[in-house]
Legacy VTK file of the C-alpha trace (Angstrom):
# vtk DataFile Version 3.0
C-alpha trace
ASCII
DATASET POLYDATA
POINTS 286 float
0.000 0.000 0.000
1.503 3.209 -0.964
2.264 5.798 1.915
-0.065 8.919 1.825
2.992 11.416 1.868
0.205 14.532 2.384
0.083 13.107 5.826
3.291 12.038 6.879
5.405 14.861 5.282
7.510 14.448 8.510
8.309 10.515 7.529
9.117 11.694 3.972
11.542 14.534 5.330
13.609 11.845 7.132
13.773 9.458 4.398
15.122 12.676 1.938
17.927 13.404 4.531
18.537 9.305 4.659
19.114 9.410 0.940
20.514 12.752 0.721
23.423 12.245 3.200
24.045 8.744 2.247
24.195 9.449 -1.216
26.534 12.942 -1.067
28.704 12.710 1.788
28.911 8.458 1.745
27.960 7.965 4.941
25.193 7.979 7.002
24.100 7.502 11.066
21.794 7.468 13.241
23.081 10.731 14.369
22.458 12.751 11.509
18.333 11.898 11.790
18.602 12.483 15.528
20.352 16.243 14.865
18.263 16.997 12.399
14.843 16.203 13.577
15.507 16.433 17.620
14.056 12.455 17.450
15.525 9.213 19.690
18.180 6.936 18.389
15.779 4.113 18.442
13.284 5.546 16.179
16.056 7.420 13.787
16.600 3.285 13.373
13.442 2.438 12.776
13.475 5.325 10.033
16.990 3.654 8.407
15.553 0.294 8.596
12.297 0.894 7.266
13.903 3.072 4.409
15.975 -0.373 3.368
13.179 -2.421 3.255
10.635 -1.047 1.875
11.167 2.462 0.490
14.727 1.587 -1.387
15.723 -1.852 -1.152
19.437 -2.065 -1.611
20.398 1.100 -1.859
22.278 1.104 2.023
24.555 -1.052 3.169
26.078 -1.216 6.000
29.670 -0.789 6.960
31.311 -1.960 9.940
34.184 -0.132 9.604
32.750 3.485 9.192
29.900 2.722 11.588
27.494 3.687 9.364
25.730 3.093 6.055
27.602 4.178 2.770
25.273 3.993 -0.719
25.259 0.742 -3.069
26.703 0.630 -6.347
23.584 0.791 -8.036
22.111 3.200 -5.640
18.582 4.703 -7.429
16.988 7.519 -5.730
13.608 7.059 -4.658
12.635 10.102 -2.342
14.840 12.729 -4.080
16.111 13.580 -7.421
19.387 12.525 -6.476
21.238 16.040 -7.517
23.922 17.931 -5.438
22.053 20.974 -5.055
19.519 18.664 -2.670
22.504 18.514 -0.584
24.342 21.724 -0.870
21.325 23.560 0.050
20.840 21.447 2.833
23.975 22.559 3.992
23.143 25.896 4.276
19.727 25.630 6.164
20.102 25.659 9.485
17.715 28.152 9.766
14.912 27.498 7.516
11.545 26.120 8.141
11.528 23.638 5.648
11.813 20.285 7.855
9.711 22.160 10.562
7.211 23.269 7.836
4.207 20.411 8.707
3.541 21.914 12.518
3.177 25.636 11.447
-0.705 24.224 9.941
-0.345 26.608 6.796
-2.582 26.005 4.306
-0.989 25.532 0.788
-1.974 28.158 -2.069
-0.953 28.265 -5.423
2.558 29.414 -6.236
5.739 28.829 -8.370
9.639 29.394 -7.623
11.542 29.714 -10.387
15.308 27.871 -10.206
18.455 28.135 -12.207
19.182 25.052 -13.929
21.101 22.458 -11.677
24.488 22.044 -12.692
26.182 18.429 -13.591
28.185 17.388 -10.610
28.618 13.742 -9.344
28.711 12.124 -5.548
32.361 11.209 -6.388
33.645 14.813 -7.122
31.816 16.222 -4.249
32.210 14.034 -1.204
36.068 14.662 -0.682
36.040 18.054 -1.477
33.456 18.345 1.143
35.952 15.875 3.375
38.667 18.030 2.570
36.781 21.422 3.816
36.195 19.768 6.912
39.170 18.304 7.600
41.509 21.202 6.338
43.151 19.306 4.008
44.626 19.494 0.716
42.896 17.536 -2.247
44.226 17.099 -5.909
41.848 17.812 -8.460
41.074 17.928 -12.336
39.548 21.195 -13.382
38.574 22.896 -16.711
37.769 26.459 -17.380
36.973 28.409 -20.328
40.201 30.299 -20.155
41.796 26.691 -20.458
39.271 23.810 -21.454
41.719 20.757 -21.164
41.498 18.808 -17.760
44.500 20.364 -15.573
45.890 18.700 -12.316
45.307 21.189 -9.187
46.155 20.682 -5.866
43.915 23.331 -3.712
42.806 23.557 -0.369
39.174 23.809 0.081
37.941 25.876 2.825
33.756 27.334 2.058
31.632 26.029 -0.217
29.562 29.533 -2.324
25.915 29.570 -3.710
25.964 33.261 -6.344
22.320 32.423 -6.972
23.139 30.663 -9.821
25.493 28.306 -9.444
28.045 26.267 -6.468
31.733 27.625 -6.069
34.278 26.109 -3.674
36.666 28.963 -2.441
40.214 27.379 -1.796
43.576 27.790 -1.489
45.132 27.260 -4.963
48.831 26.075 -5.551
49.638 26.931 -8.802
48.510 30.710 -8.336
49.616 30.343 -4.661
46.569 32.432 -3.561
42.790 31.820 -2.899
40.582 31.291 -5.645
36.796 30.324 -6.413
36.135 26.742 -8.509
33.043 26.252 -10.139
32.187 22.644 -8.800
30.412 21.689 -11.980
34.175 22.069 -14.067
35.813 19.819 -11.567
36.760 16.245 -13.453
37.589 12.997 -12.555
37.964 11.869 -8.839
39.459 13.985 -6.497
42.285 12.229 -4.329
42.350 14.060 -0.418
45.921 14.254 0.453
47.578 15.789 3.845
46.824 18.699 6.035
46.869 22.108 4.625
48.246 25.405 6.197
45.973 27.273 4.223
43.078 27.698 5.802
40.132 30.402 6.176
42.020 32.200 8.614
44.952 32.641 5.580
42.210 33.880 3.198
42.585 37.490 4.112
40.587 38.674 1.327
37.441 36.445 2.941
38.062 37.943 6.179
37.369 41.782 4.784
33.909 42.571 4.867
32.395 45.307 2.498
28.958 47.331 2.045
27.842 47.404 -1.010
25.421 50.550 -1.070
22.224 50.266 -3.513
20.390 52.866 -4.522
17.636 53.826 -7.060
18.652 54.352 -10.867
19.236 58.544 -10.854
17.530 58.902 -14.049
14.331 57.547 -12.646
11.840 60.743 -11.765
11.156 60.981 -8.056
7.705 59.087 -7.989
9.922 55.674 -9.721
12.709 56.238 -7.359
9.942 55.858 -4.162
8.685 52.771 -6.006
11.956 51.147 -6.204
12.979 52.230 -2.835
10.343 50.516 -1.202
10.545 47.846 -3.172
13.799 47.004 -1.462
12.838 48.320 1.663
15.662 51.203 1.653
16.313 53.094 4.619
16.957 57.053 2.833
16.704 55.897 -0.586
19.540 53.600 0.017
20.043 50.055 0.510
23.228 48.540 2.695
23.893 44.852 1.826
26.964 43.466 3.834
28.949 40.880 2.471
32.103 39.829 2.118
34.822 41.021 -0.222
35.171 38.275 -2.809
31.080 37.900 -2.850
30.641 41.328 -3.798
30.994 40.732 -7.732
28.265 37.783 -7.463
26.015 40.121 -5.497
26.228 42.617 -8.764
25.231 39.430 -11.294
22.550 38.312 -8.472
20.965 42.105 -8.588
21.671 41.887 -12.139
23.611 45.456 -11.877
26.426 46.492 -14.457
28.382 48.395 -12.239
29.872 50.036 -15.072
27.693 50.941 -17.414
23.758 52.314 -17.104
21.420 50.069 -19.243
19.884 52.078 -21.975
16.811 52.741 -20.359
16.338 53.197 -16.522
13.408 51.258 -16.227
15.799 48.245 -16.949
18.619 49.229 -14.090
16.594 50.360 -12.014
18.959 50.155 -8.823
22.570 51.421 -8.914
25.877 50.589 -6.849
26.054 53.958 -4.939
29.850 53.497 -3.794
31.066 51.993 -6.519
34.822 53.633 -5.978
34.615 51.680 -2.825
33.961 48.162 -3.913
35.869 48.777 -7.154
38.774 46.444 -6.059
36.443 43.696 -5.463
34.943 43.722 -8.777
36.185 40.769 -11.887
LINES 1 287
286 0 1 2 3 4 5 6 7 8 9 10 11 12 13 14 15 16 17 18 19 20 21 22 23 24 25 26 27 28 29 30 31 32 33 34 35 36 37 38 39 40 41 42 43 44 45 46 47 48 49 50 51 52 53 54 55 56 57 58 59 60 61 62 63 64 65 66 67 68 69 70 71 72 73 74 75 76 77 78 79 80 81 82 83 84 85 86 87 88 89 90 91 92 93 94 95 96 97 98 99 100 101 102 103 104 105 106 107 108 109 110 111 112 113 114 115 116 117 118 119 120 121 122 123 124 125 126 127 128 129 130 131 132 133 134 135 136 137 138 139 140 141 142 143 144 145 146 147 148 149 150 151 152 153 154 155 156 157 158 159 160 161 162 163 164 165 166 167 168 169 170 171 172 173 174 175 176 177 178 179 180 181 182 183 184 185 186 187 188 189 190 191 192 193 194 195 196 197 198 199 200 201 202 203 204 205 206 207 208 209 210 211 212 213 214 215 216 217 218 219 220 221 222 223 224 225 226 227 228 229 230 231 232 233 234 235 236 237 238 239 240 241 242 243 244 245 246 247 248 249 250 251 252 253 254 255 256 257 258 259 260 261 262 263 264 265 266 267 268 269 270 271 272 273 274 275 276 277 278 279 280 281 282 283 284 285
């Protein structure tokens, strides 16, 4: 008999995580259900065990020597789509609603979200540069870029992984340029080998440690009335809007607001916002 997921939302939630963390970081515990959900060991178990037999047969096994259950090598993904931006969002949601949403009693009404395209990236490129984050180590990786488009060994030093709003970056501590860099993870190749412990780590990354406010403000060639509509549509405070990021984020924040920060669209009704210190955040700018 097929489970009614309209009424156990909460059940379906736990089996996602199961498959998500399982499937992206290799490994998977009791632990991670009983974080997650604030739930006992013995029924985070239950939820394991009854996701093996009869909501994925086969696709856990488990491992004595991690502890833990690691994916099959023909895991299928039943509860999820079985795509890395399941998980890398994931990561960054410790404060959303989302696995919370079924005791707030909302009552759903139409809507739509529009998403960027999800870009290619496998379980096997991700997991050890995830590992290798957390672990402050070096890793040796394959990468491509459009500046050079065959596969080229790196050895970097991951250290944060970066969602623009369109697409994952790993910053990291590159070799070969002997400075910190952003990867796109979608142009890394082959498997990544984790090697030793790095000395680069975020505290090195002085660039990630400078923080910068980036100071939006309505498109000048709007008349007065437009410039009121666009200030409240961003909730300015004195027809100006402070956004505080960090230095190296500040040229994804301009493709995110979709501002050229050097050059006004042809008509204002297109720009409509403007980077009001631009000789300040110039430096930070590709």
């Amino acid at each position: 008999m097929p489970i009614d997921w309209s009424r156990r939302w909460d059940l379906l939630q736990r089996y996602r995580l199961i498959e998500i963390i399982a499937l992206w970081e290799g490994r998977l515990t009791t632990g991670h259900l009983c974080h997650a959900f604030g739930i006992g060991r013995q029924q985070a178990s239950r939820d394991i065990n009854e996701y093996i037999r009869n909501i994925a047969p086969g696709n856990l096994v488990y491992d004595k020597q991690v502890r833990g259950y690691t994916p099959a090598g023909d895991f299928k993904p039943a509860v999820t789509a079985g795509l890395a931006d399941e998980y890398l969002h994931l990561l960054n949601r410790r404060h959303d609603l989302e696995l919370r949403f079924e005791s707030l009693g909302l009552q759903p009404t139409s809507n739509v979200v529009l998403y960027p395209p999800p870009r290619q990236l496998r379980p096997e490129i991700l997991r050890p540069i995830v590992a290798a984050a957390r672990q402050q180590k070096r890793v040796e990786v394959e990468y491509v870029s459009l500046k050079n488009p065959k596969q080229e060994v790196r050895v970097i030093a991951p250290h944060t992984l970066v969602y623009s709003g369109l697409r994952w970056h790993v910053r990291a501590y590159c070799e070969k340029n002997r400075d910190y860099r952003d990867f796109v993870l979608s142009r890394f190749r082959g498997i990544p080998d984790i090697m030793d412990e790095s000395p680069n780590t975020i505290e090195q990354d002085s660039n990630w440690s400078q923080r910068v406010t980036v100071r939006i403000k309505p498109d000048p060639r709007l008349d007065t009335a437009q410039r009121q509509i666009i200030a409240e549509d961003y909730s300015m405070s004195r027809g100006v809007l402070r956004i505080k990021t960090r230095g190296p984020l500040v040229q994804y924040m301009m493709q995110l607001l979709q501002i050229d920060a050097h050059v006004l669209q042809g008509k204002p009704s297109a720009q409509q916002i403007v980077v009001d210190n631009l000789e300040e955040v110039q430096a930070w700018l590709f």
